[in-house]
PATOR-896666 format. One line per field, with one value per residue: chain; x negated, y, z negated of N, C-alpha, C in turn; residue number from 0. Coordinates in nm, 2 decimals, m for minus. Layout:
BEGIN
mol [A;...]
n.xx [X;...]
n.yy [Y;...]
n.zz [Z;...]
ca.xx [X;...]
ca.yy [Y;...]
ca.zz [Z;...]
c.xx [X;...]
c.yy [Y;...]
c.zz [Z;...]
seq [NUM;...]
//
This chain:
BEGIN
mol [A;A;A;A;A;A;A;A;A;A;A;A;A;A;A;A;A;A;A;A;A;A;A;A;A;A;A;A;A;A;A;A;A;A;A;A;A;A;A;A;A;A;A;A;A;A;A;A;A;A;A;A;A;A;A;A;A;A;A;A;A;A;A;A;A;A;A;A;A;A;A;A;A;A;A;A;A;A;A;A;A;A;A;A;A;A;A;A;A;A;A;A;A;A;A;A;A;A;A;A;A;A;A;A;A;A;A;A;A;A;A;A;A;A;A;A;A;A;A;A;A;A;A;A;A;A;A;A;A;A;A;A;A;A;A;A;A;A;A;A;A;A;A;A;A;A;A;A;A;A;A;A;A;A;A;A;A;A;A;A;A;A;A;A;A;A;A;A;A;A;A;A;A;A;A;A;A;A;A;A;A;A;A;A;A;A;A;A;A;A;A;A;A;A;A;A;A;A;A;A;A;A;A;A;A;A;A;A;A;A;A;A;A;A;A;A;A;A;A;A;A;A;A;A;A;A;A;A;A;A;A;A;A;A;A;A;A;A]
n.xx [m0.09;m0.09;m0.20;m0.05;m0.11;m0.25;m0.09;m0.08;0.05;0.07;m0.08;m0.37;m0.46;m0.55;m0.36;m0.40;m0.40;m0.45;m0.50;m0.35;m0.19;m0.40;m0.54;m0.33;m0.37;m0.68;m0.57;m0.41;m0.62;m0.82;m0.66;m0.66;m0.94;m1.05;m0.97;m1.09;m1.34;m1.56;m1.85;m1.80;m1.78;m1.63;m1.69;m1.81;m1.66;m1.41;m1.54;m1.69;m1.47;m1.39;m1.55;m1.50;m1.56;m1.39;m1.28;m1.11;m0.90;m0.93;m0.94;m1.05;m1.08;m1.35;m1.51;m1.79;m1.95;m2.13;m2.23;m2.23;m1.98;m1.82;m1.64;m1.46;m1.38;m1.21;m1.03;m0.87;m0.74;m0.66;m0.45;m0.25;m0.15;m0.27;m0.38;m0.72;m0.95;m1.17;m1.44;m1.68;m1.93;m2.20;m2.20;m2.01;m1.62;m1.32;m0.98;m0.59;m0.37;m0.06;m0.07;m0.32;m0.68;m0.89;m1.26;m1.49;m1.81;m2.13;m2.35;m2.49;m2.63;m2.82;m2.88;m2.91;m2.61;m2.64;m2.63;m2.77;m2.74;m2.45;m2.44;m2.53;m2.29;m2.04;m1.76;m1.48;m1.16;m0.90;m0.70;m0.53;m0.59;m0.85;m1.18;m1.46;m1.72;m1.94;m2.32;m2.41;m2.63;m2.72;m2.50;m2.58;m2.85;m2.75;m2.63;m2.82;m2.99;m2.83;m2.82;m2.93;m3.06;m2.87;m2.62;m2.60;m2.50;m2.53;m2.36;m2.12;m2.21;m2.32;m2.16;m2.09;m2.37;m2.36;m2.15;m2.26;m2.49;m2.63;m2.59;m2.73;m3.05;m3.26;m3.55;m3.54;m3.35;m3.54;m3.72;m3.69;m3.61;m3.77;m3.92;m3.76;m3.69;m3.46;m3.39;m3.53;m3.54;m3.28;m3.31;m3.53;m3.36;m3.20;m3.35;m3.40;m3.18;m3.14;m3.00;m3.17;m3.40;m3.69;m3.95;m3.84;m3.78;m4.05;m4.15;m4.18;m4.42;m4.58;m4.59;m4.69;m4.95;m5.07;m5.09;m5.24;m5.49;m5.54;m5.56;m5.83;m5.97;m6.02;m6.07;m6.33;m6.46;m6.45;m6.63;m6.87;m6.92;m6.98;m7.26;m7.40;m7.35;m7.47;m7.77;m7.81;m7.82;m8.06;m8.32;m8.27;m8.27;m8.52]
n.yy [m0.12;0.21;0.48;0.80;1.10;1.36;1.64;1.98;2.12;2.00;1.94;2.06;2.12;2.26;2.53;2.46;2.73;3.00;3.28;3.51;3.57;3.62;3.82;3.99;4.03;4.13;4.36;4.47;4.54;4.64;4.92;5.02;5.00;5.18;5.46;5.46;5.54;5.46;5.27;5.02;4.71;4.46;4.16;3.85;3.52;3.67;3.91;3.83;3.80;4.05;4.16;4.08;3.77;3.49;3.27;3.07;3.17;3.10;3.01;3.26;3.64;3.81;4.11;4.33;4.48;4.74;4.61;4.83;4.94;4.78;4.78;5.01;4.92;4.71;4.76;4.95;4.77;4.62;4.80;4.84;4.62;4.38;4.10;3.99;3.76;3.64;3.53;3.25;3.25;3.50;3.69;3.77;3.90;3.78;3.80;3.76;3.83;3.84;3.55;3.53;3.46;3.70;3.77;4.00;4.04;4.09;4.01;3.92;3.59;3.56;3.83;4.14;4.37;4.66;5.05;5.11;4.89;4.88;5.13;5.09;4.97;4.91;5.08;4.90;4.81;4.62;4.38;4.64;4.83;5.02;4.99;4.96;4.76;4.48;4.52;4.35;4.24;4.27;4.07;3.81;3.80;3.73;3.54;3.30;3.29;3.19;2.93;2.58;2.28;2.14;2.28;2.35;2.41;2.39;2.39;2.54;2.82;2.87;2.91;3.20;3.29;3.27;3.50;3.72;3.83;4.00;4.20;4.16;4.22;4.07;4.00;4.16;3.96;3.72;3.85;3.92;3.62;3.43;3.31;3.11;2.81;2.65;2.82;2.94;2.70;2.71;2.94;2.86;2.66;2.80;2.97;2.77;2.73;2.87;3.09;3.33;3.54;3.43;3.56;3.79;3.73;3.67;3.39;3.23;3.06;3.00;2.72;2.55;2.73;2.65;2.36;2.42;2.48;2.23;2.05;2.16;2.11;1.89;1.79;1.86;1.72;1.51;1.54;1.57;1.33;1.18;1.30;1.14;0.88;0.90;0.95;0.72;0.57;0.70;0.53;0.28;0.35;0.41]
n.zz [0.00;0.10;m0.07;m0.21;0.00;m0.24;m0.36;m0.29;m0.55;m0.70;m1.05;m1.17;m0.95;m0.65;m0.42;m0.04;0.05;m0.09;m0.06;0.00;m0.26;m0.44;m0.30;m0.35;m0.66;m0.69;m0.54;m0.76;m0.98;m0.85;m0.82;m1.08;m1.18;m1.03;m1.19;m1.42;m1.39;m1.41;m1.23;m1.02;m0.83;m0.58;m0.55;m0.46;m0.37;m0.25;m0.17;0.05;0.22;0.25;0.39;0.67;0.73;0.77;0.56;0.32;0.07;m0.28;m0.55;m0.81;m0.83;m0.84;m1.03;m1.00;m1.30;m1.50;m1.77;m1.98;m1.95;m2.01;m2.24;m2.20;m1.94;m2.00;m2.19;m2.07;m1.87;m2.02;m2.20;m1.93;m1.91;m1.82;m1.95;m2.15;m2.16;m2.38;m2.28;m2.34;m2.26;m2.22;m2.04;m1.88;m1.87;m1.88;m1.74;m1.70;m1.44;m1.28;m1.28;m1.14;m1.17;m1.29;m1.30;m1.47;m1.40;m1.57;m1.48;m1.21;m1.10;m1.29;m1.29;m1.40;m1.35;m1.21;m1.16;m0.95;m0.76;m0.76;m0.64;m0.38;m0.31;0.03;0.11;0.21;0.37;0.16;0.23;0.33;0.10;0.03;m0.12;m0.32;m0.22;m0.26;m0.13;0.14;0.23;m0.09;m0.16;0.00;m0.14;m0.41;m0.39;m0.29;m0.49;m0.69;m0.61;m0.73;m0.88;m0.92;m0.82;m0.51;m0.24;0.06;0.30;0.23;0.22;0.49;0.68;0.58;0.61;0.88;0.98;0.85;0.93;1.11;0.95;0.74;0.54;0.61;0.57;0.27;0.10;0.15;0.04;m0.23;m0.29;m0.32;m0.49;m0.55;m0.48;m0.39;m0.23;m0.03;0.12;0.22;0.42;0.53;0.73;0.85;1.03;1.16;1.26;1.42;1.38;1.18;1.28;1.28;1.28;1.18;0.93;0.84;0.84;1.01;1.22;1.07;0.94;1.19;1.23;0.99;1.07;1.29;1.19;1.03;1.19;1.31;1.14;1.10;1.36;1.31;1.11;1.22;1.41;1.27;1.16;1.42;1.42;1.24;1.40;1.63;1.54;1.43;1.70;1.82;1.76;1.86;2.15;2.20]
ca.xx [0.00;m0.11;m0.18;0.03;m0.16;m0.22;0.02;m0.15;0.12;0.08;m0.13;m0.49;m0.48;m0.56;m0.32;m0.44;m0.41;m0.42;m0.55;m0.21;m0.17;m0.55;m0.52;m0.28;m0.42;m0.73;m0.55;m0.42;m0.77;m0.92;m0.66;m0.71;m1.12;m1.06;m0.86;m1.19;m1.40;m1.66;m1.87;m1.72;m1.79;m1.60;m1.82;m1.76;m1.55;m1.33;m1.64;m1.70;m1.34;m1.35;m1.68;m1.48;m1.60;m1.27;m1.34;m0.95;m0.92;m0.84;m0.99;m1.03;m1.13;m1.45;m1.57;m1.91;m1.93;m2.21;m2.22;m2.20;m1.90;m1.74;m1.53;m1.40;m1.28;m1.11;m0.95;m0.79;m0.68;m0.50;m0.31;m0.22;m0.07;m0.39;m0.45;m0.79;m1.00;m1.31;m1.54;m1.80;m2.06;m2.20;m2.23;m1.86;m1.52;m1.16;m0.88;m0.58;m0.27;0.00;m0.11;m0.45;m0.80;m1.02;m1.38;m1.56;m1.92;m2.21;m2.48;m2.49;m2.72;m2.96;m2.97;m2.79;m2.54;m2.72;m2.64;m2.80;m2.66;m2.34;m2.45;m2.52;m2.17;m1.98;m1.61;m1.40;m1.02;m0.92;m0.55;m0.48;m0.63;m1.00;m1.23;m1.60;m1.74;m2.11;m2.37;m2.40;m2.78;m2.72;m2.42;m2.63;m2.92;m2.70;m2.53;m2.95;m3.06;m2.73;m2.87;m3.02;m3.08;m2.73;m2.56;m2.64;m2.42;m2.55;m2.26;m2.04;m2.32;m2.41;m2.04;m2.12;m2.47;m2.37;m2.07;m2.33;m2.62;m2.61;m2.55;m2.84;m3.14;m3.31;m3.67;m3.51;m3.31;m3.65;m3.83;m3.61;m3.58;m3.90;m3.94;m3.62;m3.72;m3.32;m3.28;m3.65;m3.52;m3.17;m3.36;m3.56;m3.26;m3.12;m3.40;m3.38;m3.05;m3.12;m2.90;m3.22;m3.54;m3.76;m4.05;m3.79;m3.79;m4.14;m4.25;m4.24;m4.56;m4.67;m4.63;m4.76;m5.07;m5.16;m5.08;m5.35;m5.58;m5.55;m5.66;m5.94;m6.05;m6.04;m6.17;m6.49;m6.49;m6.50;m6.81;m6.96;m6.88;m7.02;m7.40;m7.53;m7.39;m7.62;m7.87;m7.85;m7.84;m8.16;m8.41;m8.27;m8.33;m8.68]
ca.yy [0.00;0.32;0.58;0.96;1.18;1.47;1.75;2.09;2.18;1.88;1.98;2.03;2.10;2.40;2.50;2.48;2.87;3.08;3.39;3.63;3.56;3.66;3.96;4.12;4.06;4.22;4.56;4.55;4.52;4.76;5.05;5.01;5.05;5.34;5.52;5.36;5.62;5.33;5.19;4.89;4.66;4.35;4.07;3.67;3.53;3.79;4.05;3.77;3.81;4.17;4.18;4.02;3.64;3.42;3.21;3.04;3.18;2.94;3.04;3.40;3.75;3.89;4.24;4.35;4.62;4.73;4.55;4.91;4.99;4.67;4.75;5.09;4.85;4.59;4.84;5.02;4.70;4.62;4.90;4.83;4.52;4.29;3.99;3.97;3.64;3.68;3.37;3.17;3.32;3.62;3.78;3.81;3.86;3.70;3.87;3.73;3.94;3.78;3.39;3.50;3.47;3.81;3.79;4.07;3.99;4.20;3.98;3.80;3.50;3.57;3.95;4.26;4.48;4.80;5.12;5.13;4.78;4.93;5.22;5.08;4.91;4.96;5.10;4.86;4.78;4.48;4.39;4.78;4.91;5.04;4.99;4.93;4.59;4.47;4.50;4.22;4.19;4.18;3.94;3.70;3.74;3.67;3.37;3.21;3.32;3.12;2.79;2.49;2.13;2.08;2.33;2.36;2.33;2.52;2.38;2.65;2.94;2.88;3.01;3.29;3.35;3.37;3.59;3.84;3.78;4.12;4.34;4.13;4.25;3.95;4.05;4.19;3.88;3.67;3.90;3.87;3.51;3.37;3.24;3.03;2.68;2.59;2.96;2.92;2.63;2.77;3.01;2.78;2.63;2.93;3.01;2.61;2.68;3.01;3.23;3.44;3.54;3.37;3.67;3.90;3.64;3.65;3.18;3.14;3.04;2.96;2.57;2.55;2.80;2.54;2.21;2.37;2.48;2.12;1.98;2.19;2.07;1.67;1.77;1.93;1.64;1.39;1.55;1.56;1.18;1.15;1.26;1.00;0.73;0.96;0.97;0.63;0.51;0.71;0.42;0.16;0.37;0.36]
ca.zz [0.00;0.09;m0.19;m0.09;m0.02;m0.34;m0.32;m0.34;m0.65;m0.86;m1.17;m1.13;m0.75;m0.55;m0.29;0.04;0.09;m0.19;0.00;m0.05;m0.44;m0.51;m0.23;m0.47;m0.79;m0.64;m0.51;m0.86;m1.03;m0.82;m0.88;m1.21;m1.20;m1.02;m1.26;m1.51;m1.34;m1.41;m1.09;m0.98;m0.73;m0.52;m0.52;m0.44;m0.16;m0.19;m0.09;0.17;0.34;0.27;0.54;0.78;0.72;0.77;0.42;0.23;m0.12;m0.37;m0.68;m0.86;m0.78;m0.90;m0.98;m1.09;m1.37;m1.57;m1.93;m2.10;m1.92;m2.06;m2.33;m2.15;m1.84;m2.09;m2.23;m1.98;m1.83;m2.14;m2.16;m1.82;m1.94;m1.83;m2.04;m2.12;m2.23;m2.38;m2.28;m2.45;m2.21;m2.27;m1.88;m1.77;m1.94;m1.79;m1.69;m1.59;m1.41;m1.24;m1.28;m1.12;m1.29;m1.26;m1.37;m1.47;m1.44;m1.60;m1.42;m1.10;m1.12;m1.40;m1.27;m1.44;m1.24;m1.23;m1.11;m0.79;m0.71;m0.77;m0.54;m0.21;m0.23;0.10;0.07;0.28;0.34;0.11;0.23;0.31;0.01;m0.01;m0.29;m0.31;m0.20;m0.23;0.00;0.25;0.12;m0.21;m0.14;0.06;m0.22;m0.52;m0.35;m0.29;m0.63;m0.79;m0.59;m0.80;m0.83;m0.99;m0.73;m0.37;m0.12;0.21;0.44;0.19;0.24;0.63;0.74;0.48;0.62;1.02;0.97;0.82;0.95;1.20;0.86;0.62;0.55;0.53;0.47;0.15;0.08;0.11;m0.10;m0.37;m0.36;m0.25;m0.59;m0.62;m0.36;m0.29;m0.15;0.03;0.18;0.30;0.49;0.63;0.78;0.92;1.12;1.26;1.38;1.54;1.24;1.18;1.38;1.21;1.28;1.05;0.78;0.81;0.79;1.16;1.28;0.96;0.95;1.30;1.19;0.86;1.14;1.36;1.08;0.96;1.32;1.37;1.04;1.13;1.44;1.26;1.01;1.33;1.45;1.17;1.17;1.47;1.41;1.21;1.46;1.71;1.48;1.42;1.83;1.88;1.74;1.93;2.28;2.24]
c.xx [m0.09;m0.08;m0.13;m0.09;m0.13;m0.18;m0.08;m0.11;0.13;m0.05;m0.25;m0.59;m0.49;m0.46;m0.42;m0.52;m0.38;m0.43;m0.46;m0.24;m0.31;m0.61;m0.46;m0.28;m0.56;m0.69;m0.53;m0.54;m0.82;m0.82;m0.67;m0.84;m1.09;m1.03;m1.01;m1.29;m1.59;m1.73;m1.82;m1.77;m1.73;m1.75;m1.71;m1.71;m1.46;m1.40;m1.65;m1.63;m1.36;m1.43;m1.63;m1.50;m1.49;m1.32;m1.12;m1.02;m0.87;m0.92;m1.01;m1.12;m1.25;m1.51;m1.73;m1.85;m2.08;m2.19;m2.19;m2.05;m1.77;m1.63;m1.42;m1.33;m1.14;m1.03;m0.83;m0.74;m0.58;m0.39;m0.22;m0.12;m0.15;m0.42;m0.57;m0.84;m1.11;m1.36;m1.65;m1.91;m2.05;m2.20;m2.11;m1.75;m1.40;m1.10;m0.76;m0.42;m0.22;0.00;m0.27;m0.56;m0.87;m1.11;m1.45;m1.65;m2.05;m2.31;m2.48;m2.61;m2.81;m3.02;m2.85;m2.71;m2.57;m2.66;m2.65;m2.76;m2.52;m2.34;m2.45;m2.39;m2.11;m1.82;m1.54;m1.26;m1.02;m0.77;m0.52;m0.54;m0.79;m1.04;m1.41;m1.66;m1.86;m2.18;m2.42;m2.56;m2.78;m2.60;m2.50;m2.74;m2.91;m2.67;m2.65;m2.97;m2.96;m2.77;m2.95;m3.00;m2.95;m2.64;m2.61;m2.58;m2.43;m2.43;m2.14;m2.07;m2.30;m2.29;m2.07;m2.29;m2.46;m2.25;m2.15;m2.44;m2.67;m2.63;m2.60;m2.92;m3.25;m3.45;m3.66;m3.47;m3.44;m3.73;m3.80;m3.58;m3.69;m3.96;m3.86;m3.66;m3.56;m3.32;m3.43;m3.57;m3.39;m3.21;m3.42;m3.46;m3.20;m3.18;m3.43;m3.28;m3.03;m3.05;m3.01;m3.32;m3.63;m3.87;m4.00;m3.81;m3.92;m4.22;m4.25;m4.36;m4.65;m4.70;m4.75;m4.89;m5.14;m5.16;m5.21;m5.53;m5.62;m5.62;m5.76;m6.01;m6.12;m6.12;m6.34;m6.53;m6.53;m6.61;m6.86;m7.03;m6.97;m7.19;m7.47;m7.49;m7.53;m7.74;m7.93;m7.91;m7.98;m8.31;m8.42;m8.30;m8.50;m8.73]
c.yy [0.12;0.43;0.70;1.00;1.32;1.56;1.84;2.16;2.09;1.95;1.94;2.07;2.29;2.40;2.55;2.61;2.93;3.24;3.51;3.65;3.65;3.79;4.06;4.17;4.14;4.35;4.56;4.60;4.63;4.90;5.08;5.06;5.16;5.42;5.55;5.53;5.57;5.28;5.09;4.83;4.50;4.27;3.90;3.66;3.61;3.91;3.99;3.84;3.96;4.23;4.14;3.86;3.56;3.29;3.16;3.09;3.13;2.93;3.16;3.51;3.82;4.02;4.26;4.52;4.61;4.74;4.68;4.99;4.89;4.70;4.88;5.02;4.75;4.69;4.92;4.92;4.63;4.72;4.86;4.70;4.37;4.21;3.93;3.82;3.66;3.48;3.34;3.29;3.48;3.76;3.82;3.83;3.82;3.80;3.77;3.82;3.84;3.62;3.40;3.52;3.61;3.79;3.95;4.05;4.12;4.17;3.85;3.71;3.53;3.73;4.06;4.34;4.61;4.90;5.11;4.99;4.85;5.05;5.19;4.95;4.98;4.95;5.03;4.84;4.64;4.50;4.54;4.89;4.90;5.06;4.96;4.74;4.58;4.44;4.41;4.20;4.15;4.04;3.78;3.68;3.68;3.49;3.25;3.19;3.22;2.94;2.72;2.37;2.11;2.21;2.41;2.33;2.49;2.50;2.53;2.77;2.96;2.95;3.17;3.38;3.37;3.45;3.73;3.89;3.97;4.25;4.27;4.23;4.16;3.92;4.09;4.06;3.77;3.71;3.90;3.74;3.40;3.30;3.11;2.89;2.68;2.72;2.92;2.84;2.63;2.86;2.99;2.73;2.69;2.98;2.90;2.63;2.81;3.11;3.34;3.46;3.53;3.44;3.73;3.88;3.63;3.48;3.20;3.16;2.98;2.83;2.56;2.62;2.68;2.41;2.23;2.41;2.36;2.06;2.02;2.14;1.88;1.70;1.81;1.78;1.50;1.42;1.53;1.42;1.09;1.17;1.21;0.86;0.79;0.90;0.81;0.49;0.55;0.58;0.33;0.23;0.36;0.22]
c.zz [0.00;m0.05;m0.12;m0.10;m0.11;m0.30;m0.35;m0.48;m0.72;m0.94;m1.12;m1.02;m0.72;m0.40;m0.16;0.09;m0.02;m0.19;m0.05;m0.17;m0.45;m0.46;m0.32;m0.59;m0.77;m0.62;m0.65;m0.94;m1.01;m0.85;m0.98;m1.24;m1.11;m1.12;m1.40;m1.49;m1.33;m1.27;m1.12;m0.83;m0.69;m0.52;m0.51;m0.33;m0.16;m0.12;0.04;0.29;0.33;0.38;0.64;0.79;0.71;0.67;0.38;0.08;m0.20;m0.52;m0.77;m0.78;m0.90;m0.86;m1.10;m1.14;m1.44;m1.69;m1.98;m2.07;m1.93;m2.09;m2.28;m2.03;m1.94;m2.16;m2.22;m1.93;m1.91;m2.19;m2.04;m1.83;m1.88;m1.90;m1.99;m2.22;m2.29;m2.40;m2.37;m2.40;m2.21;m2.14;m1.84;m1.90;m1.85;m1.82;m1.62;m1.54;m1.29;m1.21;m1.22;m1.24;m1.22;m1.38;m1.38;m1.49;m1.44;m1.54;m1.34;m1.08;m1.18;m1.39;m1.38;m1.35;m1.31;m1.14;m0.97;m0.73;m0.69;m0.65;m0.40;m0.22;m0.13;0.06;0.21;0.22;0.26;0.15;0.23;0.21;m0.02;m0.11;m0.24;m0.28;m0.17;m0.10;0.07;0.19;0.02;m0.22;m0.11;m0.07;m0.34;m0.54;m0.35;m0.41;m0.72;m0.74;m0.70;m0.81;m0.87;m0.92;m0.65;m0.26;m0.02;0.30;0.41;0.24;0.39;0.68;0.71;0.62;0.84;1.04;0.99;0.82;1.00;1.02;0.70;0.63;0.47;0.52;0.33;0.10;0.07;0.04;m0.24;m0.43;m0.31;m0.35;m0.65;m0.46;m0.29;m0.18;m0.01;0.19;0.33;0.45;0.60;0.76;0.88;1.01;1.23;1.36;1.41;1.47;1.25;1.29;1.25;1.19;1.15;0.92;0.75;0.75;0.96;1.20;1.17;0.93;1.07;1.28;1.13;0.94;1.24;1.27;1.05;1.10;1.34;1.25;1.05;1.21;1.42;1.17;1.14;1.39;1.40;1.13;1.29;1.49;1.37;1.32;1.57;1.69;1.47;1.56;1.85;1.86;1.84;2.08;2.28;2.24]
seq [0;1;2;3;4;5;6;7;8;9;10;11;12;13;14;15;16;17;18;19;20;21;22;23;24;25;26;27;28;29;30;31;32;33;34;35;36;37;38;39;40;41;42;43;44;45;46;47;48;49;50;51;52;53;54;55;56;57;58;59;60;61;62;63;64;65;66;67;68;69;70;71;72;73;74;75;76;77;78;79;80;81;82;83;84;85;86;87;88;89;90;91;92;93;94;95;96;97;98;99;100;101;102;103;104;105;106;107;108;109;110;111;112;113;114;115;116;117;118;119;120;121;122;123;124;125;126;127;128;129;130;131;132;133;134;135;136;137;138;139;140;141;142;143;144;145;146;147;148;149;150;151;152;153;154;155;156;157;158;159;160;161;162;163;164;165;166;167;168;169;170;171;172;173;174;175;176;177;178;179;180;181;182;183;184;185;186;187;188;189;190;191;192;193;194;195;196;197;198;199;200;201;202;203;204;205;206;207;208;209;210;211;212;213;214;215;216;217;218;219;220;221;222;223;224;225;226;227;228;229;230;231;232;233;234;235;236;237]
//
């Protein structure tokens, strides 16, 4: 007997398309942080979709704030009638307004939301209503920098990364994460399948360089190899 297949609305489940629902807990969100007078910035797959990147949304809306501007956002969103959570962890607080979850997060992958982060966000439409939304650089560098051995999934990223490839800056995005291997690797990848110019990224040529470095080394080591049999033929001619 065939098992049904799971409903998107049985307990536990994500529907399919959640995109609308999380569209309009976002505009609320954001006229609210305006009002804050607080920087604010979109970030996650909702910054994604807000760049243009055709992405389903099926989980919550996150905005960066800076930690000292915390308790003045949570505040004002409770008046507002906002139910807030406060979590274990000490980087974000919950939010949630009409059955959605909003995150407020004070530090995107082990970094702080700083000012000037907050400053080169671009103001795009989200569903009709403009608000601030991070910069496609820092987007792409957050999203590497959060990779690691217990979560890595590039097939999620790579949609992500040729959407916005045209509006990276991904000399920046490798300088910032040139320390982190998963993101290293991602990059790699990208310039395999043609996503970046592998010059801009600054590794192309560089295997190829150390492959013929390494040949001309054998080939010096095989000479070298070869003057004692020389050395050792000359006897027997005489």
């Amino acid at each position: 007997m065939v098992a049904p297949a799971p409903r998107a609305d049985r307990p536990g489940s994500l529907p399919a398309d959640h995109t609308q629902a999380i569209l309009e807990a976002t505009k609320e969100i954001a006229a609210v942080l305006k009002t804050s007078e607080c920087p604010f910035a979109l970030v996650g797959s909702v910054a994604v979709y807000a760049h243009g990147v055709p992405v389903r949304l099926q989980h919550d809306t996150d905005f960066a704030v800076r930690r000292e501007d915390a308790e003045t956002v949570t505040r004002l969103l409770q008046r507002r009638g906002v139910r807030i959570v406060e979590p274990p962890e000490d980087w974000l607080v919950k939010a949630r307004i009409g059955g959605e979850q909003i995150d407020l997060i004070f530090s995107l992958a082990g970094r702080p939301v700083t000012t000037e982060l907050l400053a080169r966000a671009w103001t795009l439409p989200v569903d009709s209503v403009h608000m601030p939304v991070i910069d496609p650089t820092d987007l792409m560098a957050g999203r590497l920098s959060a990779f690691s051995e217990h979560h890595c999934d590039f097939g999620a990223l790579l949609p992500v990364a040729r959407g916005l490839r045209e509006r990276v800056d991904w000399e920046r995005v490798r300088a910032e994460t040139k320390d982190k291997p998963m993101a290293v690797a991602f990059l790699y990848l990208l310039e395999l399948l043609d996503v970046i110019d592998g010059d801009a990224a600054g590794t192309r040529g560089e295997p190829g360089e150390a492959r013929g470095e390494a040949d001309e080394a054998r080939g010096e080591q095989g000479e070298a190899r070869g003057e004692p049999d020389e050395a050792r033929g000359e006897p027997d001619d005489e």
